[in-house]
C-alpha positions in Angstrom: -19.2 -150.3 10.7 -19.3 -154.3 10.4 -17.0 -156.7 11.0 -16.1 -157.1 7.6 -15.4 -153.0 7.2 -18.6 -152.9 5.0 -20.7 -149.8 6.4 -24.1 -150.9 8.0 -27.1 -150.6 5.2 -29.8 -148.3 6.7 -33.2 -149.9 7.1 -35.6 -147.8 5.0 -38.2 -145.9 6.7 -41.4 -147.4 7.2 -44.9 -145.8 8.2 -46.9 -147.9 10.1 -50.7 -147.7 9.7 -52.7 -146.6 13.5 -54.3 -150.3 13.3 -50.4 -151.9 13.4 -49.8 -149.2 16.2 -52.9 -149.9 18.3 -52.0 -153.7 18.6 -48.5 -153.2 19.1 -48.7 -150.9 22.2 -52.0 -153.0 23.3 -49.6 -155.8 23.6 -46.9 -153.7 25.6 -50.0 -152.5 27.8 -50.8 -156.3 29.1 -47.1 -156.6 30.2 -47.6 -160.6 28.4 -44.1 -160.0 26.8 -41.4 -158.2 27.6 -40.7 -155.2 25.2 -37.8 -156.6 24.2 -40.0 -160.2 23.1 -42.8 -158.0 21.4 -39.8 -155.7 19.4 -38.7 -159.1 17.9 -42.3 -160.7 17.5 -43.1 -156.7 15.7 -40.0 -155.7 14.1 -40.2 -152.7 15.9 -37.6 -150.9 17.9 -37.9 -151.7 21.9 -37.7 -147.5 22.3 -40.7 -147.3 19.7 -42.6 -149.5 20.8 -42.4 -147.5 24.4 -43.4 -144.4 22.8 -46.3 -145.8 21.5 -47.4 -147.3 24.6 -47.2 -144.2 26.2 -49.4 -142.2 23.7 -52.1 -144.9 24.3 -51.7 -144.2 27.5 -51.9 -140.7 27.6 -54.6 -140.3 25.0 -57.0 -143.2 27.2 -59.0 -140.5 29.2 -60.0 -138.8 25.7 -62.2 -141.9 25.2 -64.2 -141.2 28.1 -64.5 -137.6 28.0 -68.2 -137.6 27.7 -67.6 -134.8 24.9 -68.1 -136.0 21.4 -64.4 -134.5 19.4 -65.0 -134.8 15.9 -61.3 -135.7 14.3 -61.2 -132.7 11.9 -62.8 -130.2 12.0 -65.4 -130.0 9.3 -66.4 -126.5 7.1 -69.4 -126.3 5.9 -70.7 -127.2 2.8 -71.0 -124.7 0.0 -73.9 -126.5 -2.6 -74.4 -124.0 -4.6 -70.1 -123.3 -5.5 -70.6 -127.6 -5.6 -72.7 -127.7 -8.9 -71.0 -124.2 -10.8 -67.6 -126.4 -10.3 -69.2 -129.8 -11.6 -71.1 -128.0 -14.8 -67.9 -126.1 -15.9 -66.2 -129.0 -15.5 -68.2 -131.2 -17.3 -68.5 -128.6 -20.2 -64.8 -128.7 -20.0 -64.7 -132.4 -20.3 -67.3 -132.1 -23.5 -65.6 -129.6 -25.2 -62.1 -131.3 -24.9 -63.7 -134.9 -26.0 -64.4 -133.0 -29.1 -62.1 -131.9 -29.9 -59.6 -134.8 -29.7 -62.6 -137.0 -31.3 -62.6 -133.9 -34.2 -58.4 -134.3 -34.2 -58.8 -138.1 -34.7 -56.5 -138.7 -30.9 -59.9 -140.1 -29.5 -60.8 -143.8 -30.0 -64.6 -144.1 -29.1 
């Protein structure tokens, strides 16, 4: 509680993008600043910013695996499934414009 009896407001949650991450624990890497002095410079929570320095860490060999990791996995490709789904949608979409152009509820 605060001084005045008032109950703290909570901070709402934020989700940083991997860009915002990257720099962050870049900056905790070159030991420039103290954690404390990049928290402040961030807005980021000393302990968070640790954790994030650690996952650079950990995750630095991956770069030099020599094995190419594709970041999801990919399925193939089903062409054929492609162009039934697009021309039953578009007769969809044709059938529907006229009817709401028939109904007068579509402005040309």
């Amino acid at each position: 509680m605060a001084a005045t009896g008032e109950p703290l407001a909570k901070r709402p949650r934020r989700n940083h993008t991997p860009v915002f991450k990257t720099k962050v624990a870049l900056s905790a890497v070159r030991d420039e600043k103290t954690i404390v002095e990049l928290a402040q410079q961030f807005d980021v929570h000393p302990n968070q910013i640790t954790q994030w320095r650690n996952q650079l860490l950990d995750g630095a060999a991956s770069v030099f695996d020599g094995e190419a990791k594709a970041a999801t996995p990919t399925a193939p490709v089903d062409v054929k499934t492609l162009h039934a789904k697009i021309g039953e949608l578009t007769l969809e979409n044709d059938f529907l414009s006229g009817a709401l152009g028939k109904a007068g509820l579509l402005s040309s």
